[in-house]
Backbone as CSV, one residue per row, in Angstrom:
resi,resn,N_x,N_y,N_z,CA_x,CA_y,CA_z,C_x,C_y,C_z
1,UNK,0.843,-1.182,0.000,0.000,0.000,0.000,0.886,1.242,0.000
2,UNK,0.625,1.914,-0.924,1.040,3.350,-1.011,0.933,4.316,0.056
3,UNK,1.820,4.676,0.711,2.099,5.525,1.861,1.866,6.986,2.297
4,UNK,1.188,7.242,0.521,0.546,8.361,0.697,-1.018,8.734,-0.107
5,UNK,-1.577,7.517,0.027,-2.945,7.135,-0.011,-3.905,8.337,0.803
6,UNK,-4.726,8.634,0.083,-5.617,9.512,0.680,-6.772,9.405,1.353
7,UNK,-7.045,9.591,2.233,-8.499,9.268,3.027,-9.068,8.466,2.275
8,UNK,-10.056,9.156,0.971,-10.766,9.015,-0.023,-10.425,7.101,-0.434
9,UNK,-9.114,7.318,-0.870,-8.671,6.455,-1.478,-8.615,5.343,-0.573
10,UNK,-8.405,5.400,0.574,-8.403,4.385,1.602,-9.845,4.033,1.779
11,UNK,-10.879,4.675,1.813,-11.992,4.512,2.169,-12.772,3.625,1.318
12,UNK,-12.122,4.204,0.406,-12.483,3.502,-1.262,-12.094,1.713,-0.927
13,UNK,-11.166,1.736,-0.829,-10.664,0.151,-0.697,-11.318,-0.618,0.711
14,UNK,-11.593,0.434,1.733,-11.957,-0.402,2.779,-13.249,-0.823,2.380
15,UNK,-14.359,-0.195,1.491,-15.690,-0.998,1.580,-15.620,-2.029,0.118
16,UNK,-14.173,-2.294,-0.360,-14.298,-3.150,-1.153,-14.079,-4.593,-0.268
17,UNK,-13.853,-4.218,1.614,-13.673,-5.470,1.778,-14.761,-6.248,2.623
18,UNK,-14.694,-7.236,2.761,-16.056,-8.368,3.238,-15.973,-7.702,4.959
19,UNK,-17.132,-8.343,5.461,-17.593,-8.006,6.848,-16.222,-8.020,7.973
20,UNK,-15.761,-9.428,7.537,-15.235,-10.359,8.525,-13.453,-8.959,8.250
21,UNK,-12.929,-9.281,7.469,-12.187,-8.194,6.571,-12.639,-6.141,7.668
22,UNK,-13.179,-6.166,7.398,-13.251,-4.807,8.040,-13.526,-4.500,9.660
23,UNK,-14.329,-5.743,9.904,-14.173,-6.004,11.853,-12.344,-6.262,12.329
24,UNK,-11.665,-6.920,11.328,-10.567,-7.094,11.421,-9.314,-5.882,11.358
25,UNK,-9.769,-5.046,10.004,-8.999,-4.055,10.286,-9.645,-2.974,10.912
26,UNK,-10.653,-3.195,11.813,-11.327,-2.164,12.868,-10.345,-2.546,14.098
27,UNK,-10.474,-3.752,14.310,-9.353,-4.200,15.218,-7.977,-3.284,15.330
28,UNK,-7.126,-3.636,14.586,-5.963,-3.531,14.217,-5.660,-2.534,14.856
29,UNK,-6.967,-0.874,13.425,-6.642,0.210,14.030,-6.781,0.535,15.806
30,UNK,-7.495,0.089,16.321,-8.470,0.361,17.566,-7.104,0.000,18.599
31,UNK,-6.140,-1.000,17.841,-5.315,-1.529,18.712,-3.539,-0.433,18.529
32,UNK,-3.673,-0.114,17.385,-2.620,1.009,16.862,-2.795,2.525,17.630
33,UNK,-3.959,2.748,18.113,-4.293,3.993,18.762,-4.301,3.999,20.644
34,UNK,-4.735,2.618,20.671,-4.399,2.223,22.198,-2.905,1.907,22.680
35,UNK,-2.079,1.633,21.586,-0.675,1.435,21.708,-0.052,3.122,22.040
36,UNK,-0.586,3.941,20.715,-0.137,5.088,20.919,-0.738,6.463,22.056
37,UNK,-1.875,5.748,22.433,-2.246,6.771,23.711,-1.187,6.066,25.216
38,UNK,-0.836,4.932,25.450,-0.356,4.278,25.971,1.070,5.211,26.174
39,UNK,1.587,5.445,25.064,3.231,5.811,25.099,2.955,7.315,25.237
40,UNK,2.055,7.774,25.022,1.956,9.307,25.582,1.446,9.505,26.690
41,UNK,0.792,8.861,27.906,0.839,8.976,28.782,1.752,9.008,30.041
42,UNK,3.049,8.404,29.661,4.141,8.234,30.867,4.386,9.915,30.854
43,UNK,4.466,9.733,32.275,4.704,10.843,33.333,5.618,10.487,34.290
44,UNK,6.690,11.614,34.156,7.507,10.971,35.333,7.504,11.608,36.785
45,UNK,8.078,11.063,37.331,7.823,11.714,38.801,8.091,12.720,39.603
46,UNK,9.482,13.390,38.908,9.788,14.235,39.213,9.039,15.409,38.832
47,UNK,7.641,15.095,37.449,7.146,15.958,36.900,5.971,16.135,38.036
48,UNK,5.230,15.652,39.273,4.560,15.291,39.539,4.901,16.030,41.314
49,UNK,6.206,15.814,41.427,6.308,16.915,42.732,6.131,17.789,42.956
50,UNK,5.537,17.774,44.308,4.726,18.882,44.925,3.034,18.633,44.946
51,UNK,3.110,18.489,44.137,1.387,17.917,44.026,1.024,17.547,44.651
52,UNK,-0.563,18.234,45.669,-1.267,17.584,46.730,-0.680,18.591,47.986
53,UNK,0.759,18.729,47.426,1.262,19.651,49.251,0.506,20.646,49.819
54,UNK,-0.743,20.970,48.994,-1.490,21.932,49.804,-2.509,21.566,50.991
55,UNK,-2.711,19.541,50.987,-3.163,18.654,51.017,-2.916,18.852,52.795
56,UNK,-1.366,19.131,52.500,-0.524,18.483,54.090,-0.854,20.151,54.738
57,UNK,-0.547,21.278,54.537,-0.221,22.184,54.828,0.022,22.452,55.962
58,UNK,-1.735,22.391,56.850,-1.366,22.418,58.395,-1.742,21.219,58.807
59,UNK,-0.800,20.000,58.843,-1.030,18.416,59.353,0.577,18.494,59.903
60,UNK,0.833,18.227,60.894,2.214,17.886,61.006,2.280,16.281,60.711
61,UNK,3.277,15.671,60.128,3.448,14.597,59.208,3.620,13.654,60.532
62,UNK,4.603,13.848,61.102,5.464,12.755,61.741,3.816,12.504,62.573
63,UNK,3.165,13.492,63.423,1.956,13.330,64.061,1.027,12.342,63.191
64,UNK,0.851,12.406,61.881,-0.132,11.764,61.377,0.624,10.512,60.972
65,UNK,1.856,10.028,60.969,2.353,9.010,60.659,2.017,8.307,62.120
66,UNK,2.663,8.622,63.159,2.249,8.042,64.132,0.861,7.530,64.347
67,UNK,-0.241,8.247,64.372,-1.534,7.834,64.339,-1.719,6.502,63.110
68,UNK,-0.994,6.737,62.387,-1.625,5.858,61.641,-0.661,4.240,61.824
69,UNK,0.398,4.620,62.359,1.001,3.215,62.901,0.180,3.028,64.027
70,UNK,-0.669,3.418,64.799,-1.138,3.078,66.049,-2.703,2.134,65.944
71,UNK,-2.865,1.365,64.802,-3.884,0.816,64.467,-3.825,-0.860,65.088
């Protein structure tokens, strides 16, 4: 397949194909787009610090760590 096939032209060929044929390459794509939302989601962690610290503000930590070992 030509690599610079046009919508049109693709569209054209996809309803030349049978049922079974187009559930299949419904697949494929469905699985090519879940691959690529996949690799754009990593976030790393350092991007992610701080977040929530408004959470702690007035909690003193070590106090609430303790409480919560005391179960």
């Amino acid at each position: 397949m030509d690599a610079e096939l046009s919508l049109k032209e693709i569209i054209s060929q996809v309803k030349k194909l049978n049922k079974g044929e187009k559930i299949t390459l419904l697949q494929r794509i469905t699985l090519l787009i879940s691959k690529e939302e996949k690799s754009t989601k990593t976030v790393k962690l350092s991007d992610i610090s701080g977040l929530g610290s408004s959470l702690w503000h007035n909690i003193n930590v070590d106090e609430y760590v303790d409480s919560e070992r005391e179960w």
